[in-house]
VOBA-1610 file (N, C-alpha, C; in pm, whole numbers, padded with zeros to 5 digits, always signed):
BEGIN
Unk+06380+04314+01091Unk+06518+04354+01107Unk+06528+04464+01212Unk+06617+04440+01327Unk+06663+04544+01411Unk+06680+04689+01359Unk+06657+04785+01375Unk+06694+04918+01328Unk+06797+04985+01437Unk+06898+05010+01359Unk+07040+05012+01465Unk+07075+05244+01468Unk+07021+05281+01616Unk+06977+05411+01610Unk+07062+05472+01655Unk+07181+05501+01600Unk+07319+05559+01708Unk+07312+05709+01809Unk+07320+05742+01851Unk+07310+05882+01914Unk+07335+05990+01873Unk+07259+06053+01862Unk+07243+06235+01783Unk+07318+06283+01872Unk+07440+06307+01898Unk+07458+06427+01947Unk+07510+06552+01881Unk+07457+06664+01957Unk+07425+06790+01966Unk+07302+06803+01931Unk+07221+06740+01927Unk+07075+06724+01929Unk+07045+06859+02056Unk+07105+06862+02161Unk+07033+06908+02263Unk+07057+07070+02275Unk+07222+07104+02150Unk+07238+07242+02101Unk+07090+07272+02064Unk+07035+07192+01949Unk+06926+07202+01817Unk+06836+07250+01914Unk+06796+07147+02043Unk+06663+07210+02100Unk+06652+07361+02212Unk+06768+07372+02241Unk+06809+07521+02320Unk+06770+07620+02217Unk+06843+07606+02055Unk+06842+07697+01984Unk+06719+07708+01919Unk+06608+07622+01920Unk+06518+07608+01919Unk+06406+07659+01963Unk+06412+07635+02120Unk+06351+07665+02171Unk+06352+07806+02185Unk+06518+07919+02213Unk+06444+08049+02236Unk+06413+08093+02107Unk+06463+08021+02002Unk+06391+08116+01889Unk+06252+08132+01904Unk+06194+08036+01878Unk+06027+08025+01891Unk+05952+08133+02001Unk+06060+08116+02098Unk+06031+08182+02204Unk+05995+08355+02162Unk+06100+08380+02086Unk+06109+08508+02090Unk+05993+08567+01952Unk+05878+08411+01927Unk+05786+08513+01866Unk+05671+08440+01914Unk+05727+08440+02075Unk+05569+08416+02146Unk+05529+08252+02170Unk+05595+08135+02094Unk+05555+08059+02098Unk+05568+07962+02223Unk+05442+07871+02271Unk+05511+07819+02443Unk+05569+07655+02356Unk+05637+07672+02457Unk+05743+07536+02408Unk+05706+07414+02484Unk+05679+07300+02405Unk+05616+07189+02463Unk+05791+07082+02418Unk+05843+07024+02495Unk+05988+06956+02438Unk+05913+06792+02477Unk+05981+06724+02413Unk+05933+06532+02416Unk+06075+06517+02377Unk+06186+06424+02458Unk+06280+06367+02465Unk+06301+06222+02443Unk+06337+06159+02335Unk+06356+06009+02298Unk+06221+05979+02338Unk+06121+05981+02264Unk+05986+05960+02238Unk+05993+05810+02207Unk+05882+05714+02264Unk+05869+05570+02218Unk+05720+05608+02129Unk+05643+05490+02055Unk+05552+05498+01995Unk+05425+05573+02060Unk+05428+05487+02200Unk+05325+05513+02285Unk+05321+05668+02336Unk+05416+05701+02326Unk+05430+05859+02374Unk+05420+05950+02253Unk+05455+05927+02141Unk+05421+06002+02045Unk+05258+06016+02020Unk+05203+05884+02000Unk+05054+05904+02018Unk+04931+05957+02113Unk+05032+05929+02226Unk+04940+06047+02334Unk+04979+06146+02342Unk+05072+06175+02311Unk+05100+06340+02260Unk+05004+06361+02190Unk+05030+06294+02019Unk+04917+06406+01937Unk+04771+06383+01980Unk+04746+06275+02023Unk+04573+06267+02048Unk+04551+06321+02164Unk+04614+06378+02227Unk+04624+06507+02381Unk+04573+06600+02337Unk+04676+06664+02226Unk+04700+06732+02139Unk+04565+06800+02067Unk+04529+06710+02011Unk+04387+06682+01904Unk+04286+06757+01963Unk+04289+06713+02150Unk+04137+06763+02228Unk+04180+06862+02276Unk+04289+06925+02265Unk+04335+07090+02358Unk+04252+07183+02335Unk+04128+07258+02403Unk+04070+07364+02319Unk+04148+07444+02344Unk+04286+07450+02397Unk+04340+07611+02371Unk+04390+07626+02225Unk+04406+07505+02201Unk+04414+07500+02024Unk+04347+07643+01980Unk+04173+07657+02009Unk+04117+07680+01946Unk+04196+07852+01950Unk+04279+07913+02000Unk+04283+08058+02057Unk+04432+08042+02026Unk+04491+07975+01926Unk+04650+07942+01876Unk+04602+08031+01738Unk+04717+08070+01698Unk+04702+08177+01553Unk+04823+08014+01427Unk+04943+07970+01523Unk+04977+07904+01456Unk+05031+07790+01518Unk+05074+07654+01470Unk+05143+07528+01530Unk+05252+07499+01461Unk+05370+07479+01515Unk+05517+07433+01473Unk+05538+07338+01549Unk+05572+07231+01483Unk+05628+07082+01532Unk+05753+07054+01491Unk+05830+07065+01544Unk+06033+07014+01521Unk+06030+06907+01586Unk+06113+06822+01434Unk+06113+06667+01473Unk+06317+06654+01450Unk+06364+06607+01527Unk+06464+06584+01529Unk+06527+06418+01550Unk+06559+06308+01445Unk+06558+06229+01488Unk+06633+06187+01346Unk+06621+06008+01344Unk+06643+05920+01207Unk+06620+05918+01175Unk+06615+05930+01019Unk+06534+05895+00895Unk+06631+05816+00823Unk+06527+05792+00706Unk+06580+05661+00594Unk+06560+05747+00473Unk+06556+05677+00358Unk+06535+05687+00191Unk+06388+05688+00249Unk+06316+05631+00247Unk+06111+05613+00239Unk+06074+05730+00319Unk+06130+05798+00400Unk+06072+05880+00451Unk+06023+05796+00624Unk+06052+05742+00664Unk+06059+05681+00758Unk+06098+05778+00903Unk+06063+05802+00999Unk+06115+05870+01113Unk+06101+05804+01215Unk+06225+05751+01271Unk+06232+05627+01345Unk+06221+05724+01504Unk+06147+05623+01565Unk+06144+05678+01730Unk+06240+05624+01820Unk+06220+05615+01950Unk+06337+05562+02061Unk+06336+05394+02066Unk+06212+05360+02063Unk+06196+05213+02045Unk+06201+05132+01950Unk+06260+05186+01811Unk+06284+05160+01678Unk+06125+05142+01605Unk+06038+05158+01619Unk+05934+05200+01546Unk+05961+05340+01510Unk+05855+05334+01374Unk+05868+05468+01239Unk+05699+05543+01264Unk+05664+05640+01237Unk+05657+05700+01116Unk+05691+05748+01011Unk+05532+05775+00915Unk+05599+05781+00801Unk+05606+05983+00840Unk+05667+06030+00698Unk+05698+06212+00734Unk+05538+06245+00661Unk+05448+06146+00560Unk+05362+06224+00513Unk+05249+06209+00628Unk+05268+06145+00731Unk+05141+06145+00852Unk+05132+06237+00925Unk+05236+06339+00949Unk+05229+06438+00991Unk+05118+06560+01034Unk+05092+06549+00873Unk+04982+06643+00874Unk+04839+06598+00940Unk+04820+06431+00898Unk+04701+06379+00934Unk+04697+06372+01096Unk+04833+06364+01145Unk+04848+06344+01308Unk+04803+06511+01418Unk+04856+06575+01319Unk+04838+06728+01350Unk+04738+06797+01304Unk+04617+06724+01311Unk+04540+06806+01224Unk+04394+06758+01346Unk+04354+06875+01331Unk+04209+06904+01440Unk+04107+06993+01376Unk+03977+07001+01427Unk+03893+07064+01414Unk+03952+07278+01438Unk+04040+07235+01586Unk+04106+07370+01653Unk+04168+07400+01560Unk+04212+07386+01444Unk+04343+07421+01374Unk+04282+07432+01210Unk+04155+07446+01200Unk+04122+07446+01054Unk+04124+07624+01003Unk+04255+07648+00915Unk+04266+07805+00848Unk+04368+07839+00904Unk+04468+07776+00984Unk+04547+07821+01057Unk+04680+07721+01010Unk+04793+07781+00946Unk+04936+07707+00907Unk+04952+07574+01091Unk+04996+07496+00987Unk+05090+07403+01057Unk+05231+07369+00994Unk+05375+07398+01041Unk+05454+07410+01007Unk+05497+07350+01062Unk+05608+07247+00974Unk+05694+07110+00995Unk+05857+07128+01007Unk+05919+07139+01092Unk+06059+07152+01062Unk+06081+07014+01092Unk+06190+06903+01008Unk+06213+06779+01034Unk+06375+06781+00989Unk+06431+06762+01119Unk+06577+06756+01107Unk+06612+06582+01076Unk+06633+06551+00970Unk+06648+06378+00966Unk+06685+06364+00844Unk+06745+06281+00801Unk+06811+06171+00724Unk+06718+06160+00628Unk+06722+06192+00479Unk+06636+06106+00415Unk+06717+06018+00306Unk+06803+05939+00309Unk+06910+05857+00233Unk+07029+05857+00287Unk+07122+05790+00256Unk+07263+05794+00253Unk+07311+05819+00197Unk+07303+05862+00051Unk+07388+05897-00054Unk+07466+06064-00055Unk+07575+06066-00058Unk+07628+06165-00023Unk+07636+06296-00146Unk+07563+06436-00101Unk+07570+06540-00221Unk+07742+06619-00222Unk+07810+06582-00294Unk+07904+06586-00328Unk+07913+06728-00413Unk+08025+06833-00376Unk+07980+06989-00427Unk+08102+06955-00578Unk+08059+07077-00670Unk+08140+07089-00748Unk+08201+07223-00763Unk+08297+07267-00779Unk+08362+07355-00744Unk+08362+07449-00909Unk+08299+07578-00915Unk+08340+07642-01044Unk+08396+07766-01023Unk+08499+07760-01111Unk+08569+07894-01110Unk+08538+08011-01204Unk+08528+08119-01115Unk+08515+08249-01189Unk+08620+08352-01249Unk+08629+08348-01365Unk+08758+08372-01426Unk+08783+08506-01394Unk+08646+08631-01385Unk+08664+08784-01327Unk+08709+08777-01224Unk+08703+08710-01138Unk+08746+08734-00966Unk+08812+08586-00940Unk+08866+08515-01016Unk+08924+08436-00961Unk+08915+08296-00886Unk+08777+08394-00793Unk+08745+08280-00712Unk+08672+08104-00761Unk+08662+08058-00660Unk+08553+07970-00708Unk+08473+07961-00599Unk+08349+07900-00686Unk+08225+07914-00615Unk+08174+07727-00590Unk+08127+07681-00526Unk+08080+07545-00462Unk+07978+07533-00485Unk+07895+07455-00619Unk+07797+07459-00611Unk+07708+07258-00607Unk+07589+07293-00625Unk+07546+07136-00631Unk+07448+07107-00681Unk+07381+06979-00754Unk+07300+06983-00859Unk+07128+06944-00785Unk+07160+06969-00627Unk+07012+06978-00609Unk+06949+07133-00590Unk+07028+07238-00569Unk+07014+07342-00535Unk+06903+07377-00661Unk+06835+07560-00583Unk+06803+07630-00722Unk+06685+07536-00790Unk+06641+07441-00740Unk+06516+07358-00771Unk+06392+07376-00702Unk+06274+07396-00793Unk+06124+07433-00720Unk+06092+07273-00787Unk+05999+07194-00707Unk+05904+07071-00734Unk+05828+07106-00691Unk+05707+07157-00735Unk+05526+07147-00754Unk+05491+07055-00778Unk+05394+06953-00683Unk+05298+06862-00705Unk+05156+06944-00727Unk+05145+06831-00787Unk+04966+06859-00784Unk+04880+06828-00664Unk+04968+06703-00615Unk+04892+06643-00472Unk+05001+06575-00396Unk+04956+06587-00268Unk+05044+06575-00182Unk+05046+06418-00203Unk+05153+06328-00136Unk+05173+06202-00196Unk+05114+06103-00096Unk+05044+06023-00173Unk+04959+05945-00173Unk+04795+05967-00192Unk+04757+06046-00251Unk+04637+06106-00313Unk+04633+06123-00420Unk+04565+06096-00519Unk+04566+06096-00656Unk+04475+06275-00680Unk+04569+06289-00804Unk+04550+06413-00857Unk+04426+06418-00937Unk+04341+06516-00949Unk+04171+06538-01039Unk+04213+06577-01163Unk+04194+06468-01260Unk+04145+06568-01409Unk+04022+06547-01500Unk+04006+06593-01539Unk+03807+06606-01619Unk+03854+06604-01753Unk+03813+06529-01851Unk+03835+06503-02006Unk+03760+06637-02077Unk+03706+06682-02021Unk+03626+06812-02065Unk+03696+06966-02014Unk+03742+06961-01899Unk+03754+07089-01858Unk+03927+07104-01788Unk+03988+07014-01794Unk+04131+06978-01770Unk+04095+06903-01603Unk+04227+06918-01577Unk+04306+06877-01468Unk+04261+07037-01351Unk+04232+06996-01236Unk+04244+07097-01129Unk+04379+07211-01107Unk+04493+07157-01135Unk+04595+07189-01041Unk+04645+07296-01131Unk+04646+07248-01289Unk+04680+07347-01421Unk+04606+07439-01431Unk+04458+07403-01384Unk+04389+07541-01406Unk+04414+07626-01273Unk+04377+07583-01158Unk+04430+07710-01066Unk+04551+07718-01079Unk+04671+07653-01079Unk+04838+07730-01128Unk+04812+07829-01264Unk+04739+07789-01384Unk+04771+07910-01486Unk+04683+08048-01454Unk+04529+08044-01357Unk+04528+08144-01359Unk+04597+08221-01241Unk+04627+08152-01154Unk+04731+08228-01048Unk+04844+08296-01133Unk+04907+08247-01208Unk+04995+08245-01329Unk+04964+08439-01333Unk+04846+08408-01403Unk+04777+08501-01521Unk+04751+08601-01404Unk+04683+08599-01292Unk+04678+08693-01217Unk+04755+08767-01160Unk+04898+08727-01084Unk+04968+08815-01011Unk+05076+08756-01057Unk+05096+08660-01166Unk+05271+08612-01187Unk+05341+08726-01209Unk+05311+08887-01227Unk+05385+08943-01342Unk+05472+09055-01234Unk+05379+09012-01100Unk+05403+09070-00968Unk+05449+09058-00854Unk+05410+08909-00837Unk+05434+08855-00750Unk+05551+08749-00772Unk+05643+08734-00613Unk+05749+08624-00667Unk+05672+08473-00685Unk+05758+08342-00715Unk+05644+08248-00764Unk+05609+08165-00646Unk+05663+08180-00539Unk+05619+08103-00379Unk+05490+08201-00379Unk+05470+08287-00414Unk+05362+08383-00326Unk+05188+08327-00429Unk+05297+08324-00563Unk+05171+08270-00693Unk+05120+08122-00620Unk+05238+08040-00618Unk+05220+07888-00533Unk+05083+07900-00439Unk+05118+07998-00349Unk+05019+07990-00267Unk+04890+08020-00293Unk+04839+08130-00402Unk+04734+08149-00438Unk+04656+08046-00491Unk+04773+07933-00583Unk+04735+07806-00644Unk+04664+07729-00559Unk+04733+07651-00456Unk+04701+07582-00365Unk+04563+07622-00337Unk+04547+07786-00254Unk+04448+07830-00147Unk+04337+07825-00317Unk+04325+07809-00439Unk+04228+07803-00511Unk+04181+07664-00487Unk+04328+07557-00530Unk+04298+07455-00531Unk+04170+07357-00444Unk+04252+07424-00281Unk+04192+07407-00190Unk+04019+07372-00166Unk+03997+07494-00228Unk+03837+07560-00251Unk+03771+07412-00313Unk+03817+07352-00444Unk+03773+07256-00524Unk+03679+07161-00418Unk+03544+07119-00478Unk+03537+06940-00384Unk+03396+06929-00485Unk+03412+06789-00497Unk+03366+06762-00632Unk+03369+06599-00595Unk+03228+06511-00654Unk+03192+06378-00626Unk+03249+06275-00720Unk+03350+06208-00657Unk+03424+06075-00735Unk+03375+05933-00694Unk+03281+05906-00740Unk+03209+05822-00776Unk+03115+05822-00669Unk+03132+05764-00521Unk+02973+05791-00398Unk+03084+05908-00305Unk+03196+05919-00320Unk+03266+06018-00195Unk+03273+06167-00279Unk+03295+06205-00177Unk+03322+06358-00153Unk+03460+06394-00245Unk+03527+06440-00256Unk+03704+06479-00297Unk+03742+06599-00306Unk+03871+06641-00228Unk+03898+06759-00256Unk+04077+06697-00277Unk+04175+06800-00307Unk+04290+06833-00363Unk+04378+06872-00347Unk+04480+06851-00276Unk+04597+06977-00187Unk+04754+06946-00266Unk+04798+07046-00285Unk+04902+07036-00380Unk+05037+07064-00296Unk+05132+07067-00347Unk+05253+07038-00244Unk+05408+07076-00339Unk+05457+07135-00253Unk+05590+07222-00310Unk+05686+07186-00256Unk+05799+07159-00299Unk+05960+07128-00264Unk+06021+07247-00334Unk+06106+07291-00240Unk+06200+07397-00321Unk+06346+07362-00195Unk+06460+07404-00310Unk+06580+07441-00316Unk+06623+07547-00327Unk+06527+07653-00374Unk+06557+07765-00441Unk+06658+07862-00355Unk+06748+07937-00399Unk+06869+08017-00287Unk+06812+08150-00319Unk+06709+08215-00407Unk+06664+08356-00415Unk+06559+08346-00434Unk+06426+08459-00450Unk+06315+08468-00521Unk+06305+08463-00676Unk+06177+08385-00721Unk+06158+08414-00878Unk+06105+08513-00918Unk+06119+08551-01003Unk+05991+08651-00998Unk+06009+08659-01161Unk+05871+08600-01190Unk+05868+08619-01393Unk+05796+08716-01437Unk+05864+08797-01552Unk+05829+08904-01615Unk+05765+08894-01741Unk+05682+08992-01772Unk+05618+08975-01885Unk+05683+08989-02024Unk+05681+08884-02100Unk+05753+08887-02225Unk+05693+08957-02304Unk+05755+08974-02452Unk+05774+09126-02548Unk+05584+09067-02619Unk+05585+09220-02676Unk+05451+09234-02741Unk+05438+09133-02817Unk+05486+09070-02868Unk+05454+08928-02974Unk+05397+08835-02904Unk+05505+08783-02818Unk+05476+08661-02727Unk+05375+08706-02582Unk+05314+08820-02554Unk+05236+08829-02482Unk+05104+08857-02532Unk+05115+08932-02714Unk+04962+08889-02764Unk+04899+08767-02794Unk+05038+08675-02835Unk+05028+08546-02874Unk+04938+08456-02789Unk+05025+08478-02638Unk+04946+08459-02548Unk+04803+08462-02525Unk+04779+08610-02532Unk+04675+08648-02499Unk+04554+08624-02599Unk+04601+08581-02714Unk+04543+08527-02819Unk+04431+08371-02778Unk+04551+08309-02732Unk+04518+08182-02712Unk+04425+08172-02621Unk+04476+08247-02516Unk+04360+08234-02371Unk+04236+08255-02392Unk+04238+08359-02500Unk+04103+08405-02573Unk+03998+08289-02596Unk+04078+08226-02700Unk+04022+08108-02769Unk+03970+08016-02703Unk+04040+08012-02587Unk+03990+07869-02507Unk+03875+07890-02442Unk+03919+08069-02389Unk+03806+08042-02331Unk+03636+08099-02358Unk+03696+08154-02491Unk+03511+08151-02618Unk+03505+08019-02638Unk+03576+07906-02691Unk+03562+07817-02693Unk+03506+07759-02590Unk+03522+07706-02451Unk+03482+07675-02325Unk+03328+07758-02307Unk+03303+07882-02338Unk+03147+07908-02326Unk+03063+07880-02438Unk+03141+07897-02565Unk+03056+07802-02662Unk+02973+07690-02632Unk+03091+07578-02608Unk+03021+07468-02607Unk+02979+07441-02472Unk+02949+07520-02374Unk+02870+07550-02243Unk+02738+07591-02265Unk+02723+07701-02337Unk+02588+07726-02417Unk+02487+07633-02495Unk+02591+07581-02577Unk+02554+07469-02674Unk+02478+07342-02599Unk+02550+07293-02501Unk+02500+07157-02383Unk+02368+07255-02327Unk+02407+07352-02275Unk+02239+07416-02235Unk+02112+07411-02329Unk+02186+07462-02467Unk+02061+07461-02531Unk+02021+07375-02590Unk+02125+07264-02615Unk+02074+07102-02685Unk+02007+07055-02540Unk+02047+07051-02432Unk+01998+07000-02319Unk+01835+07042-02250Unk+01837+07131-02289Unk+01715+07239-02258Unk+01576+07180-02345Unk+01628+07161-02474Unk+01529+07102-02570Unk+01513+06954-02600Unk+01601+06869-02517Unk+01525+06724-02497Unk+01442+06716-02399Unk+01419+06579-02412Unk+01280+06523-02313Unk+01380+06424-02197Unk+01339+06449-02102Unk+01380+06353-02014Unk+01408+06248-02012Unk+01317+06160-02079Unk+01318+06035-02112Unk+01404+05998-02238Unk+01428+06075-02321Unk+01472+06123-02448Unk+01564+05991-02497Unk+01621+05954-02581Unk+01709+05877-02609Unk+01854+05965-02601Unk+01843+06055-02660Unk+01977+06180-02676Unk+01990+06195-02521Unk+01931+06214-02455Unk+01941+06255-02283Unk+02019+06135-02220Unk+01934+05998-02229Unk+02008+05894-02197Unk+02168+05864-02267Unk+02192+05907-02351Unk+02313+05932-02415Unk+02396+06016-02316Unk+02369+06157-02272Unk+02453+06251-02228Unk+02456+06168-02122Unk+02356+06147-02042Unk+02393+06101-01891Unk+02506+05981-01909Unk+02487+05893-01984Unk+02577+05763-02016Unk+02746+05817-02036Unk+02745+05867-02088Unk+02851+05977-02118Unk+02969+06078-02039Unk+02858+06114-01952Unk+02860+06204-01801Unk+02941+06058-01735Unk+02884+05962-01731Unk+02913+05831-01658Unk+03043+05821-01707Unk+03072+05819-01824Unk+03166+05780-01856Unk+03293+05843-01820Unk+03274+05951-01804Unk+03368+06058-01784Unk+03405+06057-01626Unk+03347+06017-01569Unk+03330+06002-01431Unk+03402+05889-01395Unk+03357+05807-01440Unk+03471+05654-01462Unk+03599+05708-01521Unk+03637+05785-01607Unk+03761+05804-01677Unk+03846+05897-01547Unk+03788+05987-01462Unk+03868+06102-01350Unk+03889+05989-01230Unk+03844+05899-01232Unk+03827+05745-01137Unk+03970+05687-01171Unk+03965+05637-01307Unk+04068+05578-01333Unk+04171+05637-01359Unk+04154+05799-01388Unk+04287+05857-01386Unk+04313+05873-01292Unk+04254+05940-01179Unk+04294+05954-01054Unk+04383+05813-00979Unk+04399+05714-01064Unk+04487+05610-00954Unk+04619+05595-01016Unk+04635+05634-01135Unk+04796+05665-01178Unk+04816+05786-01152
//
């Protein structure tokens, strides 16, 4: 089916205003005008071999164009990308520890957000509000990668979010906790079945202010602190326990061939969870 691409205009306001912003924190401005496929790809694989890359602190890519519902970003010649290739297109050896930041001006549906209007009975006024606003979405993994969890020791993403949580939630707003999550997450890499695997988690927000969560009253923060306890004497318990039952079989052992079978099994189970 034809993809029917009508003309952006004021598109060319977007890239003026664009451009000196960036400008004015140093950044050099590279512009691509009604891009076909072929030009998008020698861009980024240009791109890819630049060693001035290597002497860049950061990369911003503004995409201004069509989009759909799928996430689709249609070019001049009616071919797409998708918005989650982005990262894989922008991504180099030059650029590993260093943000890449996506601004994407585009369409993702047609359905129209329609405001609702509430009135404030102290002042009269009314205020316009809408039911996507004021929303944080945390993934565990960015989409199309399946998320890690271990039948023994949880899921990756819960344990670095609760202790990020536990570490600076009581301080920090929760974009800043987010990030600690992730940059733990990050760290993870761990063998799913003959490959390698690691984990990158991914945030949508709406939010119109900072969060910032406070520590609740002495009950519900010993309660807390109760529990964390438990889990985690519990968690070196039976860490000890596998050492020292493990320590005192035989290699060949029947009980040994058990754990390893077991180990297997569990390994097969983060396999098969990992694809829902």
């Amino acid at each position: 089916m034809q993809v029917t691409l009508p003309s952006r205009r004021g598109s060319d306001i977007d890239v003026m205003r664009l451009e000196g912003t960036f400008s004015l924190f140093g950044f050099e401005v590279i512009k691509l005008t009604d891009p076909d496929a072929l030009q998008i790809e020698n861009l980024f694989s240009n791109m890819r071999r630049d060693v001035r890359l290597a002497s860049i602190a950061c990369l911003v890519v503004c995409i201004m164009t069509h989009g759909d519902s799928d996430d689709n970003l249609f070019l001049h010649d009616r071919r797409s990308i998708a918005l989650q290739d982005l990262r894989r297109l922008c991504f180099t050896p030059f650029l590993i520890n260093k943000p890449r930041l996506f601004f994407v001006q585009a369409c993702r549906g047609d359905r129209v957000l329609q405001p609702m209007f509430v009135r404030h009975d102290n002042s009269g006024g009314a205020q316009a509000v809408n039911k996507e606003s004021d929303c944080l979405i945390c993934c565990a993994t960015v989409q199309g990668y399946p998320a890690m969890r271990s039948q023994s020791n949880g899921s990756w993403f819960i344990s670095d979010l609760c202790g990020a949580l536990q570490q600076v939630g009581h301080v920090s707003p929760i974009m800043r906790v987010l990030q600690l999550a992730r940059r733990a997450l990050n760290t993870r890499v761990d063998m799913l079945g003959n490959h390698f695997v690691m984990q990158a988690g991914e945030d949508t927000t709406t939010l119109l202010k900072d969060v910032q969560l406070l520590r609740g009253t002495e009950s519900h923060f010993s309660s807390g602190c109760v529990l964390l306890m438990l889990l985690e004497l519990l968690e070196d318990l039976i860490e000890e326990s596998v050492e020292r039952y493990c320590s005192a079989l035989l290699p060949d052992s029947a009980e040994m061939r058990d754990i390893v079978r077991r180990l297997q099994e569990e390994e097969q189970y983060i396999a098969a969870s990992a694809a829902y």
